[in-house]
matplotlib code that plots the C-alpha trace (Angstrom):
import matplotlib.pyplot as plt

x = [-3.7, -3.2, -3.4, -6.2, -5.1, -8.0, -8.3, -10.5, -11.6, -12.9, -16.5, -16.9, -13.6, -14.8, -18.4, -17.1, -14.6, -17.4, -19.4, -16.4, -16.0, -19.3, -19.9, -16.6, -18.1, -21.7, -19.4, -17.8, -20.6, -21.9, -19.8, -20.6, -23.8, -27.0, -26.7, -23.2, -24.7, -24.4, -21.6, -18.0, -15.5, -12.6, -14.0, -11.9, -14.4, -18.1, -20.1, -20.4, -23.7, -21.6, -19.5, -22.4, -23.7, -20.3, -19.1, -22.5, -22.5, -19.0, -19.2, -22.6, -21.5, -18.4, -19.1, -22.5, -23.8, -19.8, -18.9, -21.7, -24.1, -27.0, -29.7, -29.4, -31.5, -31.6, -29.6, -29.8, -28.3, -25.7, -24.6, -24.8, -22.5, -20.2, -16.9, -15.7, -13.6, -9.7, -9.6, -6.8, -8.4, -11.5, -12.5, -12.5, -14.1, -17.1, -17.8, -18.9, -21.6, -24.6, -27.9, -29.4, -28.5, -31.0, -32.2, -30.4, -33.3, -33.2, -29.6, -29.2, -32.0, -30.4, -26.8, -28.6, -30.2, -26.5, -25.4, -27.6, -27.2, -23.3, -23.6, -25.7, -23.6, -20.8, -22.1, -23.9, -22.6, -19.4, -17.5, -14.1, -15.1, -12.8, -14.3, -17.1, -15.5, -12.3, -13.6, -14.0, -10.0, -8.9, -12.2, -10.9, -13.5, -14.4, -11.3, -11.4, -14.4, -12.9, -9.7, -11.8, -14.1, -10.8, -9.1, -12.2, -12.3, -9.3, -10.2, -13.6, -11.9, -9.9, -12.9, -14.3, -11.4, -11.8, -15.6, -15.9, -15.9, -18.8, -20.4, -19.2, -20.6, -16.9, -18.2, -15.8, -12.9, -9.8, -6.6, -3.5, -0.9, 1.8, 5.0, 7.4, 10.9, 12.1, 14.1, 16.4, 17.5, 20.0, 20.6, 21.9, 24.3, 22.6, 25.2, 24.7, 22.5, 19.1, 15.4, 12.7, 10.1, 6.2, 4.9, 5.0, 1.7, -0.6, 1.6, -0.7, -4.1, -4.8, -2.6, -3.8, -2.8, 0.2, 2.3, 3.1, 5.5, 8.0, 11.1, 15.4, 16.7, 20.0, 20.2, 23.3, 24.5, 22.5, 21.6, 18.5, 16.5, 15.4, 12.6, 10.0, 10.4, 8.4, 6.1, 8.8, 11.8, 9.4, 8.7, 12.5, 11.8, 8.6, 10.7, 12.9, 9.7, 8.6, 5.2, 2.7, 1.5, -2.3, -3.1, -1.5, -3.9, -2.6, -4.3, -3.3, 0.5, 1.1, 0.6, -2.1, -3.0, -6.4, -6.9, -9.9, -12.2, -10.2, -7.5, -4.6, -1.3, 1.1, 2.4, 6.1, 7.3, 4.3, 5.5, 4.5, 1.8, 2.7, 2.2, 5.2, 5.8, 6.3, 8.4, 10.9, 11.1, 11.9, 14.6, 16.1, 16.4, 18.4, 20.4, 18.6, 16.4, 13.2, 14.0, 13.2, 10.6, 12.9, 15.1, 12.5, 12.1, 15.7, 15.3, 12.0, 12.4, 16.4, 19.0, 22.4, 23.1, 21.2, 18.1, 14.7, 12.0, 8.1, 7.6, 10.3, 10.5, 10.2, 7.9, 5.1, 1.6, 1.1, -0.3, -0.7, -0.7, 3.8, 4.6, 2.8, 0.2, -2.0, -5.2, -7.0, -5.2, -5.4, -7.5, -4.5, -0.5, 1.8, 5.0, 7.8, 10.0, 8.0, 7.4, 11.2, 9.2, 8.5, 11.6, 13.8, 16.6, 18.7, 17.0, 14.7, 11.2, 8.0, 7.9, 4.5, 2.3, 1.9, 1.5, 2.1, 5.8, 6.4, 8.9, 10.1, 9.3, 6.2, 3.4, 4.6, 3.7, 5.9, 7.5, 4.6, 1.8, -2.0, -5.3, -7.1, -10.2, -12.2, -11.1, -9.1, -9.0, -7.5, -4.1, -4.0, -5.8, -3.1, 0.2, -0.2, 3.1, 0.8, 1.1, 4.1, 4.3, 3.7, 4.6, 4.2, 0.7, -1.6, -3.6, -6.4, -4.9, -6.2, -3.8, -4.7, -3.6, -0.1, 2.2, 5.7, 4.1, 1.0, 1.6, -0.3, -0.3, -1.6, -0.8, 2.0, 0.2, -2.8, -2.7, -5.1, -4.1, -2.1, 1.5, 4.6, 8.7, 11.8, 15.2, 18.0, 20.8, 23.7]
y = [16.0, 13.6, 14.5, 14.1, 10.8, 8.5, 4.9, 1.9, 0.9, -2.4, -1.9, -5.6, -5.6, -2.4, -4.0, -7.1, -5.5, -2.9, -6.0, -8.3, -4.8, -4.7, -8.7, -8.1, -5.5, -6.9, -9.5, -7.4, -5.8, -9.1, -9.3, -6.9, -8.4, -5.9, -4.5, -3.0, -1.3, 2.2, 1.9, 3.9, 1.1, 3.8, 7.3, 9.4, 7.5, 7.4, 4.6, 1.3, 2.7, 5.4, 3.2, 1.7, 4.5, 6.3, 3.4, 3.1, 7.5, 8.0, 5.6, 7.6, 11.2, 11.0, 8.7, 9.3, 12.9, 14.9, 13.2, 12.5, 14.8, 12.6, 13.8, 13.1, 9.9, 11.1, 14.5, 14.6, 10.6, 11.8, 14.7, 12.6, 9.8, 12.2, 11.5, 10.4, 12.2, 12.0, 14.1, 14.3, 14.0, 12.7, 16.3, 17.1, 13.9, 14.6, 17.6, 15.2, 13.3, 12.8, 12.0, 9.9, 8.0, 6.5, 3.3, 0.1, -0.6, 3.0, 3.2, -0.2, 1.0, 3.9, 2.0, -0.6, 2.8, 4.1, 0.6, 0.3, 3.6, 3.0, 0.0, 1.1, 3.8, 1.7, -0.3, 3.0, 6.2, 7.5, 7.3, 8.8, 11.9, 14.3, 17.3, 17.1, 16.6, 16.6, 13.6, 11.6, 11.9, 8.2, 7.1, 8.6, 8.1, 5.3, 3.9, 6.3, 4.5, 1.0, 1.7, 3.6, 0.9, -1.5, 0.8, 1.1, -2.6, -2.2, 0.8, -0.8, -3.8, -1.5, -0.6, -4.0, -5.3, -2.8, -4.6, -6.8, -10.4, -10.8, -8.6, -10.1, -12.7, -15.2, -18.2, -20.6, -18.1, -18.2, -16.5, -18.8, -19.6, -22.5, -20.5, -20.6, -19.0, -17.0, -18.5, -15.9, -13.4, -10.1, -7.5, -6.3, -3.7, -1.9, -0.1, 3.6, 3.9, 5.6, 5.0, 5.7, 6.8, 7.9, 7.1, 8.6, 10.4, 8.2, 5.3, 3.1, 2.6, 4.9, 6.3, 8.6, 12.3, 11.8, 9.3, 11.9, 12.8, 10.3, 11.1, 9.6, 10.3, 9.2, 6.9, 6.6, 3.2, 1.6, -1.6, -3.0, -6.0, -8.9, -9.0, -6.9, -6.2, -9.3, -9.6, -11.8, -9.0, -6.2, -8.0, -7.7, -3.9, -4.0, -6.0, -2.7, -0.2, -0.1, 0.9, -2.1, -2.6, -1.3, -5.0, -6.5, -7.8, -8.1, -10.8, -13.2, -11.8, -12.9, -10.6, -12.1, -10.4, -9.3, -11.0, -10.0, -12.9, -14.5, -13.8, -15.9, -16.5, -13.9, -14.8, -14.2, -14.9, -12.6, -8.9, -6.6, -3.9, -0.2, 3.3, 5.2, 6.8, 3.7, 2.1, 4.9, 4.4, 0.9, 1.5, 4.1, 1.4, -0.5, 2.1, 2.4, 4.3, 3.8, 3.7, 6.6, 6.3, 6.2, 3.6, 1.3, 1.8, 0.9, -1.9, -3.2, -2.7, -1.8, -4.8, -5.0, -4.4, -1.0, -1.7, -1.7, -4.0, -3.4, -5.7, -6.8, -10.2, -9.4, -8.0, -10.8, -9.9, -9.6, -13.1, -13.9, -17.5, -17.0, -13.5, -12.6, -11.9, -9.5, -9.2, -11.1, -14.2, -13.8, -11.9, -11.5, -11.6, -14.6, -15.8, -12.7, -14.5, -17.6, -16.2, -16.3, -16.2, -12.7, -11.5, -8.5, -8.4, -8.2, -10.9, -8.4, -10.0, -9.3, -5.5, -6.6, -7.7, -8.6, -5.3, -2.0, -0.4, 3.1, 4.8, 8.2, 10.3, 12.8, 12.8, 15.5, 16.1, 15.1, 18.0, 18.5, 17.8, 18.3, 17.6, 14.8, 16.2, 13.3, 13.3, 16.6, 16.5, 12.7, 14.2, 17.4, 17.7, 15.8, 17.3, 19.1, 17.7, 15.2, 12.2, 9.8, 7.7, 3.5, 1.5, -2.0, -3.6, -5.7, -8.9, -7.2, -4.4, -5.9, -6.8, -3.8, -1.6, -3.2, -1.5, 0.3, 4.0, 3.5, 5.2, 5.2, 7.6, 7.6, 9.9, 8.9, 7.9, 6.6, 3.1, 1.3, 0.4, -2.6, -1.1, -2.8, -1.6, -2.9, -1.2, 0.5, 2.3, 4.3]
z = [-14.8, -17.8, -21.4, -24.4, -25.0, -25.7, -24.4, -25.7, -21.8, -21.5, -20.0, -19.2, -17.2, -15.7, -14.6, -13.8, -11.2, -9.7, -9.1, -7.2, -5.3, -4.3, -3.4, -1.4, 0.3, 1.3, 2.4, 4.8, 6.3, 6.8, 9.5, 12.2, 14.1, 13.4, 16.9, 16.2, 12.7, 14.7, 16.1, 16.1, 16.7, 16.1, 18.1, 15.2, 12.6, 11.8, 12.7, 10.7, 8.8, 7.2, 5.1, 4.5, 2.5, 1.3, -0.4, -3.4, -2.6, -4.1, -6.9, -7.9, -7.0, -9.3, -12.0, -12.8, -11.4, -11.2, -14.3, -16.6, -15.4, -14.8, -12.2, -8.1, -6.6, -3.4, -2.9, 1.1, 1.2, -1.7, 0.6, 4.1, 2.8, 0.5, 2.4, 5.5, 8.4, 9.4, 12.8, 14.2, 18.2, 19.5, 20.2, 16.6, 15.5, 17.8, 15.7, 13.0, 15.3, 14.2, 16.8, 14.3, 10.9, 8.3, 9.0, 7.2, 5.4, 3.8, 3.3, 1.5, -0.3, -1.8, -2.3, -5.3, -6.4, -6.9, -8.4, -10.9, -12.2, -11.9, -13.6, -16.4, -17.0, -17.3, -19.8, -22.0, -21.1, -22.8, -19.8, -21.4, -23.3, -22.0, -24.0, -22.1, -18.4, -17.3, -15.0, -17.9, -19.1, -20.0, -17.9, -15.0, -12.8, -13.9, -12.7, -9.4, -8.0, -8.7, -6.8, -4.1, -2.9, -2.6, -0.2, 1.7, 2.2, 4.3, 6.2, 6.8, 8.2, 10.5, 11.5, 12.2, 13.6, 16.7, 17.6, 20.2, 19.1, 20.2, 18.1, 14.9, 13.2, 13.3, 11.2, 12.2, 11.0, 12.6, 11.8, 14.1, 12.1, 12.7, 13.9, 11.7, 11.5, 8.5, 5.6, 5.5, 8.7, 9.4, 7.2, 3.6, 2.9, -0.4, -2.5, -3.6, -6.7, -7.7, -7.3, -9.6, -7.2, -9.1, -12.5, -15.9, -17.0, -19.3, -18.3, -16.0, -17.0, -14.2, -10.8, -8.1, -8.3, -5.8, -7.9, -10.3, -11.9, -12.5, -11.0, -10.0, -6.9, -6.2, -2.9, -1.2, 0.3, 4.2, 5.2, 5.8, 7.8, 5.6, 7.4, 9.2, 13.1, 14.5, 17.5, 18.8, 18.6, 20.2, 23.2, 24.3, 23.6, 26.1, 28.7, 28.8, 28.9, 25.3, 24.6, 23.7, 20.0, 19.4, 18.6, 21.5, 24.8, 28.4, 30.0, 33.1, 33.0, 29.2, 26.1, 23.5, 20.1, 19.2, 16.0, 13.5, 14.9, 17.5, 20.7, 20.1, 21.8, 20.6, 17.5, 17.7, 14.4, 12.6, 12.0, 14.9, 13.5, 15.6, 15.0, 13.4, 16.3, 18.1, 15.2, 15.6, 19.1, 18.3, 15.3, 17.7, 20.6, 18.1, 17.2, 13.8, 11.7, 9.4, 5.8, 3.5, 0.6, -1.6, 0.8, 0.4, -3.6, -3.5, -1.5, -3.3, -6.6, -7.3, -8.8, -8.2, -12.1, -11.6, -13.5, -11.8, -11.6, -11.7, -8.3, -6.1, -7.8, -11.2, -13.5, -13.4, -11.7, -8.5, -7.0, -3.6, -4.1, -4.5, -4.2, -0.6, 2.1, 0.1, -1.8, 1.0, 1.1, 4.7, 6.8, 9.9, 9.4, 8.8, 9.8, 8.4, 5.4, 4.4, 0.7, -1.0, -4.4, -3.6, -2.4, -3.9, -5.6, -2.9, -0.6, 1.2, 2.2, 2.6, 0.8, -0.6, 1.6, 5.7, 6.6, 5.1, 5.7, 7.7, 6.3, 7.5, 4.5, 4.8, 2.9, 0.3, -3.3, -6.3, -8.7, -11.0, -8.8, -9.9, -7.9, -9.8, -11.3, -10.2, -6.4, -6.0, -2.2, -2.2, -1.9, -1.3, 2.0, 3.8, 2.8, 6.0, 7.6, 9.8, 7.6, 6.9, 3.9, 4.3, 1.2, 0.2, 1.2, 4.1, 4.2, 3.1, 0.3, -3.1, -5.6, -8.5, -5.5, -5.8, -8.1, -8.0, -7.8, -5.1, -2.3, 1.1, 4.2, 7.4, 10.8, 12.9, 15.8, 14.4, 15.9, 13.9, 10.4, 9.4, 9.7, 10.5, 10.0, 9.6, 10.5, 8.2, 8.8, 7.4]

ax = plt.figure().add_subplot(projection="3d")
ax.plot(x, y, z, "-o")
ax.set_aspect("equal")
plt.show()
């Protein structure tokens, strides 16, 4: 997929970041209690102890057996926690049940087995000679296992979030918010113009298979919410027989939302997470639409002169101190239009961050698509017509995640993920 080109990677940057990955994770799966280790919070999932496993697995399997060569630690465990499942019904996913998993004790076992050799290969091996893997081009793999334990983070959490509360271990965590209303509200008429959707090749440091190539489209002129559709705004839509969010909790005649590690009072100034399918409903209630891909690319990243910018506010880094709810700032949603430092330039808010955005686009392949040789199914398994495109980023979507080119896809019903919307039209 990329060319010859030789990089000088920074092995202590690469370390460092495998071991905040996997403090962040142990973290994580602190949280459900021991009793709910076996468990399959989401049916179309495995159970907790999977992940578990897969996380260390993948980061061995590719960097250090795929890639380098090196010998197996445990070939049974490598092949049990390969990779995970996305049915798309129970049905299917129970063909994936297992009657028994290895103990904790066993599988934690094997994940510092994988770590160290991970790690020492990091620091050693020649982890970009391309001559003698393609997995190894520009330390691919290197850089696919770092990006693939972040997203796991979130989908573990997705996971999490579906437990019972009492089965999680809530540490005084709480995720209310004071309400607050937006800064800015309504809509913005963008002018026709282009997008730059995608990245060039050898650009980034590293991009998934699906953001290439680099390509302009021409947009032609719609409007757009400043904000995302709140919990607020959908509750008139339930009052005339909309559906109710997957995160919302009927209880004693008033609607609550199922936080991470409390039930709070519906938040009605946070941004309402739904499935696409349900988002459409919405936008079409309204006499609306959901933006395009390359609506949103417009909206996020285009200026009124016509040049683009690398983030919505600017070029600077991401930080989610100014610029947003992301990379874990919080572990729930926050009021929609508190963050005017990380607003577009056209006044749009909240395209990074607070939930990830549906758009209508389907998960398709750029021109010039090629399977990355490190992870050739990551894409290419899902351009099946079933997936829809969601840009932007969550709460919980760390920040080297964020950039113009990432993008993320899920199933239109799938009622689980982080996902919000806002309206256009035109």
């Amino acid at each position: 997929m990329l060319t010859s080109s030789r990089l000088s990677l920074d092995r202590a940057l690469l370390r460092r970041r495998y071991l905040e990955n996997r403090n962040r994770s142990a973290e994580l799966f602190a949280i459900p209690m021991p009793s709910a280790y076996y468990e399959r919070p989401i049916p179309l999932r495995h159970p907790v102890v999977f992940y578990e496993g897969h996380i260390p697995a993948f980061s061995f399997n590719k960097l250090v057996r795929e890639a380098l060569g090196g010998p197996s630690i445990n070939t049974e465990l490598e092949r049990l926690f390969e990779r995970g499942i996305d049915p798309a019904t129970v049905n299917e996913a129970s063909r994936h049940e297992r009657c028994a998993w290895p103990d904790r004790t066993r599988v934690q076992s094997f994940g510092a087995a994988c770590d160290a050799a991970v790690l020492h290969a990091l620091a050693v091996a020649d982890i970009e000679d391309a001559a003698a893997s393609p997995l190894l081009e520009r330390g691919q793999a290197a850089w696919t296992i770092l990006e693939h334990e972040q997203m796991h983070h979130e989908t573990l959490l997705y996971l999490l979030h579906r437990l019972p509360l009492e089965k999680k271990r809530l540490a005084g965590r709480r995720g209310s918010f004071v309400e607050r209303e937006p800064l800015a509200t309504g809509r913005v008429a963008i002018p026709r113009g282009h997008a730059t959707l995608g990245a060039l090749r050898n650009q980034p440091a590293f991009g998934w298979d699906n953001e290439f190539d680099e390509h302009v489209v021409e947009v032609g002129a719609f409007e757009i919410d400043v904000n995302d559709v709140t919990n607020g705004e959908w509750l008139e839509f339930v009052k005339v027989g909309g559906p109710l969010p997957p995160f919302w909790v009927e209880r004693d005649g008033a609607f609550r939302l199922l936080g991470m590690f409390e039930e709070m009072a519906l938040p009605r100034t946070w941004p309402v997470y739904v499935t696409q399918v349900q988002a459409s409903a919405y936008a079409a209630w309204k006499g609306a639409r959901l933006p395009t891909e390359a609506e949103y690319h417009r909206a996020a990243f285009g200026t009124p002169s016509g040049q683009e910018r690398a983030f919505p506010w600017g070029d600077e880094p991401p930080d989610a101190r100014i610029h947003g709810n992301f990379d874990f700032r919080r572990f729930e949603p926050e009021p929609v239009g508190i963050n005017p430092q990380g607003a577009s330039a056209w006044g749009v808010q909240d395209l990074i961050g607070n939930g990830w955005e549906w758009t209508s686009t389907p998960f398709e392949p750029f021109a010039g698509f090629a399977p990355l040789a490190s992870y050739p199914q990551y894409s290419a398994d899902f351009f099946d017509g079933d997936h829809f495109v969601v840009k932007g980023a969550s709460p919980v979507t760390g920040r080297d995640l964020v950039r113009r080119s990432f993008r993320n896809w899920y199933r239109p019903d799938y009622p689980y993920m982080y996902a919000t919307f806002r309206c256009a039209s035109g």
